[in-house]
C-alpha positions in Angstrom: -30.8 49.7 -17.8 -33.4 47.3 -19.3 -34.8 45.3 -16.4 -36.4 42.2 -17.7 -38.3 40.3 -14.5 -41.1 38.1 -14.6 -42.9 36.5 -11.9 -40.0 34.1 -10.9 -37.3 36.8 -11.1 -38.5 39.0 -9.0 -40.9 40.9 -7.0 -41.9 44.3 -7.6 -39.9 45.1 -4.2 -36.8 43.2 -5.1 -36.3 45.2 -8.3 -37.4 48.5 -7.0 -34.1 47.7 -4.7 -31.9 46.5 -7.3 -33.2 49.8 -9.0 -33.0 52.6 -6.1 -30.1 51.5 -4.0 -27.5 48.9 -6.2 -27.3 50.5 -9.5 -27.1 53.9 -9.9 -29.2 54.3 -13.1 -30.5 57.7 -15.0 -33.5 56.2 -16.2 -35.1 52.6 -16.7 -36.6 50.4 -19.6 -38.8 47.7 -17.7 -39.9 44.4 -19.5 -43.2 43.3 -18.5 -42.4 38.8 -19.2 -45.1 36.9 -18.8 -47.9 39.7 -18.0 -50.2 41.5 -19.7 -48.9 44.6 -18.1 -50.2 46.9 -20.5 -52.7 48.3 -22.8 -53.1 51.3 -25.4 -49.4 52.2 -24.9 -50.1 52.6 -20.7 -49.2 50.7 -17.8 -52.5 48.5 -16.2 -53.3 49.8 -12.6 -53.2 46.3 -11.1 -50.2 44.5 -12.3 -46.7 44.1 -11.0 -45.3 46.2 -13.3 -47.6 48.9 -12.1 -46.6 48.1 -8.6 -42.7 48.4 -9.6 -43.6 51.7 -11.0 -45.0 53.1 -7.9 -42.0 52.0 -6.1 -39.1 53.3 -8.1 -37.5 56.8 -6.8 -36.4 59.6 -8.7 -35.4 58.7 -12.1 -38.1 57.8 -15.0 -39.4 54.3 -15.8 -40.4 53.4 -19.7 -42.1 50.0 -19.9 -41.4 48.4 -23.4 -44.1 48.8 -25.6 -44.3 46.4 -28.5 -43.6 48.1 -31.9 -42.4 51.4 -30.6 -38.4 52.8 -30.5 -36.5 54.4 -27.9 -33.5 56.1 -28.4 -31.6 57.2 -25.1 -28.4 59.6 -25.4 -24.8 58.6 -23.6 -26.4 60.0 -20.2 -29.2 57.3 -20.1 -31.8 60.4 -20.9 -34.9 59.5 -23.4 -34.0 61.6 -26.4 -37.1 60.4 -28.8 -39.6 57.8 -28.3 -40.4 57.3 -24.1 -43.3 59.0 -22.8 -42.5 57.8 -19.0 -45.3 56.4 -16.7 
């Protein structure tokens, strides 16, 4: 699942829920709109992206990266390209 939220989507809570008790997911892509949520290929400490991170259970989190290619197999598990945060 790619989860695309910005600051009038949703809150870092709201989409750790959507994330750990809706959809049953095997891993996560999240797309950081409207923030500067990262730098040198890793997540910034004090952003809401970071704070999403923190709050996501048991399955791995890749934040888009500009540039860079994921490929995921039929499972949802990061075959080439995701170094999770």
């Amino acid at each position: 699942m790619e989860l695309n939220y910005g600051a009038s989507a949703l809150s870092p809570e709201g989409a750790a829920h959507v994330v750990n008790e809706l959809v049953q997911l095997q891993s996560v892509i999240v797309n950081h709109v409207n923030e500067a949520a990262t730098s040198g290929g890793k997540v910034k400490p004090d952003t809401r992206t970071a704070a999403f991170l923190k709050l996501v259970k048991n399955r791995p989190v890749y934040p888009a990266l500009s540039g860079k290619t994921m490929e995921f197999d039929g499972a949802g598990k990061c075959v080439a390209g995701c170094a999770a945060q």
